[in-house]
C-alpha positions as CSV (number, residue, x, y, z in Angstrom):
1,X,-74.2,14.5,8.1
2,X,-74.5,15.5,4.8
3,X,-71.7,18.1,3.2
4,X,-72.5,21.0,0.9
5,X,-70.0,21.6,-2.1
6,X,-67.5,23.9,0.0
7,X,-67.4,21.3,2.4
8,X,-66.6,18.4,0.8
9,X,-63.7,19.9,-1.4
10,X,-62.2,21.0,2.7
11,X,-62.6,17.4,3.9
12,X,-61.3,16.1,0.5
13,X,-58.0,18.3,0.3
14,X,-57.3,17.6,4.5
15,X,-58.2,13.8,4.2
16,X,-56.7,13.3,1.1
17,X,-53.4,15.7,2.1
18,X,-52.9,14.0,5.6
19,X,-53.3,10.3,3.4
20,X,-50.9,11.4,1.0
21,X,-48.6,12.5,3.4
22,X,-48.8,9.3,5.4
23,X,-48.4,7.3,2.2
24,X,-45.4,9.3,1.3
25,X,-43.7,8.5,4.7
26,X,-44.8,5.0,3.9
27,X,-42.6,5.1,0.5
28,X,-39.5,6.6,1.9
29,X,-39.5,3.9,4.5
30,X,-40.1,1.4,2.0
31,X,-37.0,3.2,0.1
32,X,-35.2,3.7,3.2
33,X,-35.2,-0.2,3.5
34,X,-34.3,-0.5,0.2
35,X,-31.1,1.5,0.0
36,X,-30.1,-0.1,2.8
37,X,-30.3,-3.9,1.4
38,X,-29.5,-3.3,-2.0
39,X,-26.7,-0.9,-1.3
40,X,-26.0,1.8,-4.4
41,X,-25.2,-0.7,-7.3
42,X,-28.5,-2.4,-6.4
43,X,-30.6,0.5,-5.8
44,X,-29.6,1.6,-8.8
45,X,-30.9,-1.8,-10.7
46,X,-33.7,-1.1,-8.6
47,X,-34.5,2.4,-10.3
48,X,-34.1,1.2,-13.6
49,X,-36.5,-1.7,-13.6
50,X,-39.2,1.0,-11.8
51,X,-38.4,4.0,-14.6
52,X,-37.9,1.1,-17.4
53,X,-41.6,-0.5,-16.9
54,X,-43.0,2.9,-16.1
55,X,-42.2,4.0,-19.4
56,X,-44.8,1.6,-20.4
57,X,-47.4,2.5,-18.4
58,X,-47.5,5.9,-19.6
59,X,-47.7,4.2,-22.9
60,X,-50.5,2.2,-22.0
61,X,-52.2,5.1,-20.6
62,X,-53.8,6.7,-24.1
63,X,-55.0,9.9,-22.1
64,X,-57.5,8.1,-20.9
65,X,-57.6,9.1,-17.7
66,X,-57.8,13.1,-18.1
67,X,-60.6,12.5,-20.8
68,X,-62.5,10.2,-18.7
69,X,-62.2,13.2,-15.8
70,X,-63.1,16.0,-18.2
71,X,-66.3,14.2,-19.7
72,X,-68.0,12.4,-16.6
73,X,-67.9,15.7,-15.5
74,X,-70.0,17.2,-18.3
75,X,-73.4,17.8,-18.0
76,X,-75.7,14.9,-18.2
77,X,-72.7,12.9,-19.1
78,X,-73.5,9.1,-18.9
79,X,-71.2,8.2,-16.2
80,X,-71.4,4.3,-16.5
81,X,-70.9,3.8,-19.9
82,X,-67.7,5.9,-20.3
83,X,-66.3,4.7,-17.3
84,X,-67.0,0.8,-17.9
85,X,-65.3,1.4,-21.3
86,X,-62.5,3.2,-20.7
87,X,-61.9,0.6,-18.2
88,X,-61.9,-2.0,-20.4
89,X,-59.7,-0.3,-23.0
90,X,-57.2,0.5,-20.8
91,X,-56.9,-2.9,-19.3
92,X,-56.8,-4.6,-22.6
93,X,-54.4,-2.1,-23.8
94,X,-52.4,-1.8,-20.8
95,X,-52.1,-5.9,-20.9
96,X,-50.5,-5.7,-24.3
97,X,-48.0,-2.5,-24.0
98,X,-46.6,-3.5,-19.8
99,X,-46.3,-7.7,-21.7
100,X,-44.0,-6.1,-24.2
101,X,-41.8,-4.4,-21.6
102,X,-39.6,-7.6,-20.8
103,X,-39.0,-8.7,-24.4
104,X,-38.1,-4.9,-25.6
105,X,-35.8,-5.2,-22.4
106,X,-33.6,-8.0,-23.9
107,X,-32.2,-5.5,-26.3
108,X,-30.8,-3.4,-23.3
109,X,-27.3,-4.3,-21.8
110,X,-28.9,-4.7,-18.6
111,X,-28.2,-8.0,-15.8
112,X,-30.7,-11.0,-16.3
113,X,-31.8,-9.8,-12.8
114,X,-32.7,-6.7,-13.8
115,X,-34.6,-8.2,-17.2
116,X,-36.6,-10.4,-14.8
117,X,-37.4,-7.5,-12.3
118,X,-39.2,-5.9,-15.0
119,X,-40.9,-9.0,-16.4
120,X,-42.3,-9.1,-12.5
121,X,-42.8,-5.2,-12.1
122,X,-44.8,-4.7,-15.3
123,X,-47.5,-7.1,-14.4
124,X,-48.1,-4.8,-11.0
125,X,-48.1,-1.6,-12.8
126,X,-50.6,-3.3,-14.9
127,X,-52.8,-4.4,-12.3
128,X,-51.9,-0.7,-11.2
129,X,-52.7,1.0,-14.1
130,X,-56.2,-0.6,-14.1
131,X,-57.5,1.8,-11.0
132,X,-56.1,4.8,-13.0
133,X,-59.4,5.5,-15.4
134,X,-61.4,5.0,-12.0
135,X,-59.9,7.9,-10.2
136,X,-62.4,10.3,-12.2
137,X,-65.0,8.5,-10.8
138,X,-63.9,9.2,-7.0
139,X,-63.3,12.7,-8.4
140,X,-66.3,13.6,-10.1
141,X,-68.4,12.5,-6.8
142,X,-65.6,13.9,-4.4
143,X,-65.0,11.2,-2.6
144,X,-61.3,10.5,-2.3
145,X,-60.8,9.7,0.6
146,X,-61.6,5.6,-0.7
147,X,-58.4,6.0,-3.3
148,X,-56.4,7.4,-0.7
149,X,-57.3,4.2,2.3
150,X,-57.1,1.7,-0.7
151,X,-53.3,3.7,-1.6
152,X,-52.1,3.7,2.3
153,X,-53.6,-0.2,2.6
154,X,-51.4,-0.9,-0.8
155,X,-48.3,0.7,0.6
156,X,-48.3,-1.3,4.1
157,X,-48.3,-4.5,2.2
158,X,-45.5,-3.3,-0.3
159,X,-43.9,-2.3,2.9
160,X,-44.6,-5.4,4.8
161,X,-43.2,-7.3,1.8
162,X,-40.3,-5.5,2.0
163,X,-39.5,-6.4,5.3
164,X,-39.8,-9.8,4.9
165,X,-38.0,-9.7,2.1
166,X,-35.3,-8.3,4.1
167,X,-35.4,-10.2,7.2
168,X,-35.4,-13.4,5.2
169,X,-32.9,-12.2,2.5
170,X,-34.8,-13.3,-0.3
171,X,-32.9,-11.0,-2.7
172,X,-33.1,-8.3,-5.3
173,X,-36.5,-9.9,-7.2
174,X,-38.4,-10.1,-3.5
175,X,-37.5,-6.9,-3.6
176,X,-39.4,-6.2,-6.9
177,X,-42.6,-8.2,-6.4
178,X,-43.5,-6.2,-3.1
179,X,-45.0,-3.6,-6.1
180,X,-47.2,-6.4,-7.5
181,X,-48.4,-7.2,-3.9
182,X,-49.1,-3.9,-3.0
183,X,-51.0,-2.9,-6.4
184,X,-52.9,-6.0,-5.7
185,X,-54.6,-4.9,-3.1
186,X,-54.6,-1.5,-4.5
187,X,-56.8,-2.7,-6.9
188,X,-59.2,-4.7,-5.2
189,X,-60.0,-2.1,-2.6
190,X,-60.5,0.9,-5.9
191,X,-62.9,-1.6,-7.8
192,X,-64.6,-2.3,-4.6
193,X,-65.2,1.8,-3.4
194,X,-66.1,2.3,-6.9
195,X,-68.8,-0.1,-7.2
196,X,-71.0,1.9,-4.9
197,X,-71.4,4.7,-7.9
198,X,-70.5,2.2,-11.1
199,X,-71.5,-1.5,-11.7
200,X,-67.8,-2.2,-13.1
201,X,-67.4,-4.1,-15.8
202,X,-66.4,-4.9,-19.1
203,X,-68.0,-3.3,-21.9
204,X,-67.3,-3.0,-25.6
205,X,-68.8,0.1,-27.4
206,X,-66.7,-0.1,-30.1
207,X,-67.7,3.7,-30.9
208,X,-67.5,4.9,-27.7
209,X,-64.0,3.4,-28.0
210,X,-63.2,5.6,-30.9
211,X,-64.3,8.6,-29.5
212,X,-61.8,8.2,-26.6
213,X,-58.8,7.1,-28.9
214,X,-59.5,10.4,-31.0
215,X,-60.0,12.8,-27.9
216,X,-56.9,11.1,-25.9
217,X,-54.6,10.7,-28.8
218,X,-53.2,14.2,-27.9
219,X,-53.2,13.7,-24.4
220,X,-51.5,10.3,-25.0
221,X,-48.6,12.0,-27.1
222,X,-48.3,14.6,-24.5
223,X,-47.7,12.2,-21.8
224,X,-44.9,9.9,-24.1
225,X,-43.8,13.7,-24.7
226,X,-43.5,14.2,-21.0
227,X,-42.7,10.6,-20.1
228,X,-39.2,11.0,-22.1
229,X,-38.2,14.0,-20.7
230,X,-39.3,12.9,-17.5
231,X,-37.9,9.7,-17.3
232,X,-35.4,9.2,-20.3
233,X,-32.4,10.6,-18.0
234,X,-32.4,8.0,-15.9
235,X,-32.3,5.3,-19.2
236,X,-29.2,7.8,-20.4
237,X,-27.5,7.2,-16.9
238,X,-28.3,3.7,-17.3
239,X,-27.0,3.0,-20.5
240,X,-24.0,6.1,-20.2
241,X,-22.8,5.9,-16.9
242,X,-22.9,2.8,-13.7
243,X,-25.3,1.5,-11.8
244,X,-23.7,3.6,-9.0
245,X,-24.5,6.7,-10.8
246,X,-28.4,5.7,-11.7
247,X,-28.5,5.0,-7.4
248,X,-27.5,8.5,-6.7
249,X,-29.6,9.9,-8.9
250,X,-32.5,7.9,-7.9
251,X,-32.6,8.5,-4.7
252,X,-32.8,11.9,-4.6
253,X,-35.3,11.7,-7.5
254,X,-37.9,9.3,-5.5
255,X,-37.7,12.1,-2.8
256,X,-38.5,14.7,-5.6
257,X,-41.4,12.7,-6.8
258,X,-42.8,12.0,-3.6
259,X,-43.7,15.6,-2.8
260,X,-45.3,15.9,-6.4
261,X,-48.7,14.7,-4.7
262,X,-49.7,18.0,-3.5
263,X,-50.4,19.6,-6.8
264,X,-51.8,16.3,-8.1
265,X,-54.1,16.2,-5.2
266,X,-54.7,20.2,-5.2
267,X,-55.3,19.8,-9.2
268,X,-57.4,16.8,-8.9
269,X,-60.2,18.1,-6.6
270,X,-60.9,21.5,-8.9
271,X,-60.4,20.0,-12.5
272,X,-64.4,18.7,-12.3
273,X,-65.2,22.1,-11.6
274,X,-63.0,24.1,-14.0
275,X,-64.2,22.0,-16.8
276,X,-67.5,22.7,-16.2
277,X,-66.9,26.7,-15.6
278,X,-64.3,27.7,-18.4
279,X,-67.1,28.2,-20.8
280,X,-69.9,28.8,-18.9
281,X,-68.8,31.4,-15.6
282,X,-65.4,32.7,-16.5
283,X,-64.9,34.8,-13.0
284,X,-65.6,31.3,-11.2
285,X,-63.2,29.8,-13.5
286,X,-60.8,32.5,-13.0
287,X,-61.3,32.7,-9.7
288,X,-60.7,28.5,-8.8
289,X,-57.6,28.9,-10.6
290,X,-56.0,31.9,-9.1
291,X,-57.0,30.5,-5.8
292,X,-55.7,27.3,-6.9
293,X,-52.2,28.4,-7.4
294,X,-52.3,30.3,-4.5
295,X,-51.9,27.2,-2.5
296,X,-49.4,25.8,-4.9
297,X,-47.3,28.7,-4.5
298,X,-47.9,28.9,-0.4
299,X,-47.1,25.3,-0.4
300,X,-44.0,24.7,-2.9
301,X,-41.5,27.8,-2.1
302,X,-41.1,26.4,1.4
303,X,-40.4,23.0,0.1
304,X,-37.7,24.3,-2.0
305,X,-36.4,26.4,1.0
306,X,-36.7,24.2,3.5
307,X,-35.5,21.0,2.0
308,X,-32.0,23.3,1.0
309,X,-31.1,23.4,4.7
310,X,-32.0,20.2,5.2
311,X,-31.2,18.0,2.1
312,X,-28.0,16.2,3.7
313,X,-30.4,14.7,6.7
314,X,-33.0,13.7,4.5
315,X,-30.4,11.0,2.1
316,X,-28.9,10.2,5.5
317,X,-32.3,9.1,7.0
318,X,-33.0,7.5,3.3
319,X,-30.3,6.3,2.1
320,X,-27.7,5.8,5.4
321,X,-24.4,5.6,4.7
322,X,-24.2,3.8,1.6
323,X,-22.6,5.7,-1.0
324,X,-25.1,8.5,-1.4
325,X,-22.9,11.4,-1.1
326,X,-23.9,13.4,-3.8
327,X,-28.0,13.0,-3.7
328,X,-28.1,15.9,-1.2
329,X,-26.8,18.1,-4.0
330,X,-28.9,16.0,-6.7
331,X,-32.0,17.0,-4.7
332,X,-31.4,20.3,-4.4
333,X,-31.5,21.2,-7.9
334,X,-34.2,19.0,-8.3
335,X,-36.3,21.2,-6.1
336,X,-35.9,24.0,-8.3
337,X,-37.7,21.5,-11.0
338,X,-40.4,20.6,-8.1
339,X,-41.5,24.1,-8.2
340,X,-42.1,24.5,-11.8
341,X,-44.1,20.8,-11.6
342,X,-46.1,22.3,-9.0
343,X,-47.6,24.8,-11.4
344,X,-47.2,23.0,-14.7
345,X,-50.0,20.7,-12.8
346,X,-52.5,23.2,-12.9
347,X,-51.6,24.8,-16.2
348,X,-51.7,21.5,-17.9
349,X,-55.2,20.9,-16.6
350,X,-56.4,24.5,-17.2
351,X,-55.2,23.6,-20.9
352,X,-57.0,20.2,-20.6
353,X,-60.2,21.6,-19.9
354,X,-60.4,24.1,-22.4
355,X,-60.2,21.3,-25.1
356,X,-56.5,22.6,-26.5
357,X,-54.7,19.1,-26.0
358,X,-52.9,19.5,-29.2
359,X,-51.7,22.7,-28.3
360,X,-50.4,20.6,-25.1
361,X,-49.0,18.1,-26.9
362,X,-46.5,20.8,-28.8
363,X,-45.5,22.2,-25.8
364,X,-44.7,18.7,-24.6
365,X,-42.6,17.9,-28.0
366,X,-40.7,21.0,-27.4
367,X,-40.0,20.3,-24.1
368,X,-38.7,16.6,-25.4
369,X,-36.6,17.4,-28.1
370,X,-34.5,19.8,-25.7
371,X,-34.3,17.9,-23.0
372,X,-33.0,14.8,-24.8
373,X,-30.4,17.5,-26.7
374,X,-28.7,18.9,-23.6
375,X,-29.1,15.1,-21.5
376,X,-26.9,14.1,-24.4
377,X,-24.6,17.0,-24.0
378,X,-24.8,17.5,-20.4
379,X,-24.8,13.7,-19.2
380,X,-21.4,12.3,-20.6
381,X,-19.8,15.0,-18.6
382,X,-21.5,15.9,-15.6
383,X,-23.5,13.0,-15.0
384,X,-26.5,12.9,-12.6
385,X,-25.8,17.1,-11.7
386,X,-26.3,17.3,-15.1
387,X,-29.0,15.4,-15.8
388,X,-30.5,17.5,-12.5
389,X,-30.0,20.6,-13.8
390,X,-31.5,19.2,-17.5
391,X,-34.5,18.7,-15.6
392,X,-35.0,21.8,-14.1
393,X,-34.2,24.2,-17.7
394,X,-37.5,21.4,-19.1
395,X,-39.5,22.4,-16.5
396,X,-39.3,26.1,-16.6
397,X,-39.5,25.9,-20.6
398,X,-42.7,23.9,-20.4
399,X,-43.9,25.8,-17.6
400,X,-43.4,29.1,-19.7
401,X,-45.0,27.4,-23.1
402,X,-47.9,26.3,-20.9
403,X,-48.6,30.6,-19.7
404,X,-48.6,31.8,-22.9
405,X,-50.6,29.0,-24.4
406,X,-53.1,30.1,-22.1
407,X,-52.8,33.7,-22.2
408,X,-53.3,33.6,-26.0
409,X,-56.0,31.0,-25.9
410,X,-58.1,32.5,-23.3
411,X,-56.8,36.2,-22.7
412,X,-55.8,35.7,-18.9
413,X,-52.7,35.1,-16.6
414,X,-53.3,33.9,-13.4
415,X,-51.4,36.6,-10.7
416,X,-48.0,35.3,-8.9
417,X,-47.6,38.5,-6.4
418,X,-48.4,35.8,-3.9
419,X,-44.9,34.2,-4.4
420,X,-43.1,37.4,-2.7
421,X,-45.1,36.9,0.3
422,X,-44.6,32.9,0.6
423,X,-40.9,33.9,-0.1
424,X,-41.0,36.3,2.7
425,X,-42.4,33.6,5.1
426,X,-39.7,31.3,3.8
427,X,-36.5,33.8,4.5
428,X,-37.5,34.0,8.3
429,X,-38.1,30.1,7.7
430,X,-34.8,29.6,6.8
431,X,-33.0,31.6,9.0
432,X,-34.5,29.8,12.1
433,X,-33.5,26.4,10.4
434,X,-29.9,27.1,9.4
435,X,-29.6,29.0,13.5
436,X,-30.4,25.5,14.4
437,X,-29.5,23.5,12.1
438,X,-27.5,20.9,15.0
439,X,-30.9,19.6,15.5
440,X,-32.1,16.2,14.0
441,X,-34.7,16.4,11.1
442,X,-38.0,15.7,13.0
443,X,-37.0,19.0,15.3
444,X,-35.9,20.8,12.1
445,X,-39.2,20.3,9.8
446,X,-41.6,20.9,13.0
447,X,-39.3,24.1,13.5
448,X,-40.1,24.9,9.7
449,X,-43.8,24.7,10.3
450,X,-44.3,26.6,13.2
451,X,-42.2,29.3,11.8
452,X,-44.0,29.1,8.1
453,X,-47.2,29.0,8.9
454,X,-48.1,31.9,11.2
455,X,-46.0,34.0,9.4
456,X,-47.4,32.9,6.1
457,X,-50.7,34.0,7.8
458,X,-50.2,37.0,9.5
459,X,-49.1,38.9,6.7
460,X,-52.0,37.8,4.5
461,X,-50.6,34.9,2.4
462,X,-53.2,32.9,3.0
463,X,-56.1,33.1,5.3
464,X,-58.8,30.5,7.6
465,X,-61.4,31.0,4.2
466,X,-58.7,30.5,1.6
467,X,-59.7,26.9,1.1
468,X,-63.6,27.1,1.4
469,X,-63.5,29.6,-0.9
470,X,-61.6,27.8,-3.6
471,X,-64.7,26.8,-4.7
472,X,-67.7,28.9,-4.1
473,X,-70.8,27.1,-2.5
474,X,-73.4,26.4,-5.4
């Protein structure tokens, strides 16, 4: 059966949402194991040699991956050349920036453990990091469903690592190479989807290889930009408070990040198409991205809602009762952030497209230089609450940057009057959770849902053609 345009984005967004949402259960098992073994102090090593050798990624990535998206997508782009040699720019780059991330860790006062954890981590966010300037590819031709079977197959081996790690008591660096496992398989399955649309390979166009460095230089400060905001409270905890207080944090912070693949996903699936509108058909543009945050609204005020009344039963189902007492309140404050993420997602892209990555890249230095001035100010004495609520102030001021970056660039503000009606939805929502709130979690979240989502309906939040109309049939 072969799928018109409408039809493929559907059975993209459901596959690839019911994947992702498999594969986040997946990681908050694999988590949920984790705390348990490791215990707070160990967890907490455990964050920093994840958020230490992610730092490096991001370095490694050079924007790569959002070019890459953008031009494939161009018409009569020629789709094997630039994705062969971005390929083999990032991995030769990627090679050289992750190898440096146990050698720059020797300056850090951190355990010898922990030093070797991200000698063994970085080499499985390289092989990682490889699939990253593929994902266009699977975009381009909407076919993600591969990324997401190759990403659930990678996250049963990380998992089955764990466990055997675990049952065998193999300790804290077991622990660690479970990521390399599960990337390795990652990888193999990507290259091996992707080879039906691109002979992959290794190719040097040295030019070709210039005009990506010059395009993605501003993408690849943004993401440094965003990478130390993002990430560089977690290195202040490190470094300013224990090990104890990097746990706590982390914990609730992996839950956070988990629900980030929505707008990722959402975002994903429509940035082909609102590169290729924005200049030629500005309704269709306008109209992808209104529709487009539309579902991010529908989809994130419940989150921060429901996850309120909730928040204590989620660290206890994570993180048991090891020394965890805080996360509940960590988390909810980091939803608040969630919610600006969600549409910082699709503003960043809408940005991308129209070719104003410098402009990005500002927004992204602002964003840095304040949050590192109040995690200085606000760590020392509040700790991980205040690197929580540092977060959430970043967000919105990126978030807001981003609007009127747009609004001057291209004369338009997408409409948030849908927000009061998800809100709406997510009162009644609440009200039926907290009434039963005696219940276990499984009872409380399917409660949510069949509370939400009629309501969210019948008073014309969202409707059965919402998502087939995203993007109209061409």
């Amino acid at each position: 059966m072969k799928f018109n345009l409408t039809q493929k984005i559907a059975y993209n967004a459901i596959f690839s949402a019911g994947a992702r949402i498999v594969e986040v259960a997946l990681a908050l098992i694999i988590v949920g194991l984790t705390t348990r073994y490791l215990g707070t102090s160990g967890f907490g090593d455990y964050i920093i040699v994840v958020t230490f050798v992610y730092i490096f990624s991001v370095l490694a990535d050079f924007g790569l991956y959002s070019i890459v998206v953008r031009e494939i997508s161009r018409a009569g782009a020629n789709e094997e050349r630039i994705v062969n040699n971005a390929f083999t720019l990032r991995t030769l780059v990627g090679l050289f920036i992750l190898g440096s991330a146990f050698f720059v860790s020797l300056s850090f006062p951190y355990s010898w453990d922990v030093k070797m954890g991200i000698a063994v981590a970085a080499l499985g966010f390289w092989i990682l990091s490889n699939t990253q300037v593929l994902m266009g590819l699977f975009q381009k031709h909407l076919v993600m469903d591969r990324v997401a079977v190759a990403e659930i197959c990678g996250r049963i081996t990380q998992l089955s690592f764990v466990w055997i790690t675990i049952n065998l008591d193999l300790g804290f660096l077991y622990i660690i190479a479970s990521i390399f496992a599960g990337a390795l398989l990652n990888f193999f399955l990507v290259l091996f989807f992707a080879s039906k649309y691109v002979k992959i390979r290794f190719r040097f166009d040295f030019n070709l290889w210039k005009k990506l460095f010059k395009q993605g230089f501003p993408l690849a400060i943004s993401a440094i930009l965003v990478l130390i905001y993002f990430k560089l409270d977690t290195i202040f905890l490190s470094v300013l408070k224990t090990n104890e207080a990097v746990g706590i944090y982390g914990l609730s912070y992996k839950i956070m990040e988990n629900l980030i693949f929505f707008p990722a996903m959402l975002v994903g699936l429509t940035m082909p198409i609102m590169s290729r509108s924005i200049f030629t058909d500005k309704e269709r543009f306008q109209l992808i991205v209104q529709r487009t945050l539309n579902l991010l609204i529908i989809s994130v005020v419940p989150m921060i809602v429901g996850v309120f009344f909730i928040s204590d039963k989620i660290v206890q189902l994570i993180g048991g009762d090891v020394g965890f007492v805080d996360s509940p309140v960590v988390l909810n404050i980091l939803m608040i952030a969630l919610g600006f993420i969600f549409f910082g997602a699709l503003f960043s892209n809408v940005i991308i497209a129209a070719n104003l990555q410098k402009r990005l890249a500002q927004i992204y230095f602002v964003g840095m230089v304040f949050n590192v001035i109040t995690n200085f100010i606000f760590i020392p004495q509040y700790s991980y609450f205040g690197a929580a609520a540092t977060t959430v102030a970043t967000e919105l001021l990126v978030t807001f940057l981003m609007v009127v970056v747009i609004y001057k660039s291209l004369q338009y503000i997408p409409s948030f009057v849908i927000i009061f009606k998800a809100s709406l939805a997510s009162i009644l929502m609440a009200l039926v959770l907290y009434s039963f709130s005696n219940l276990n979690i499984f009872m409380l979240v399917f409660l949510g849902g069949i509370v939400y989502l009629p309501v969210i309906y019948f008073i014309g939040g969202i409707s059965k053609e919402e998502i087939g109309k995203l993007v109209e049939r061409t």
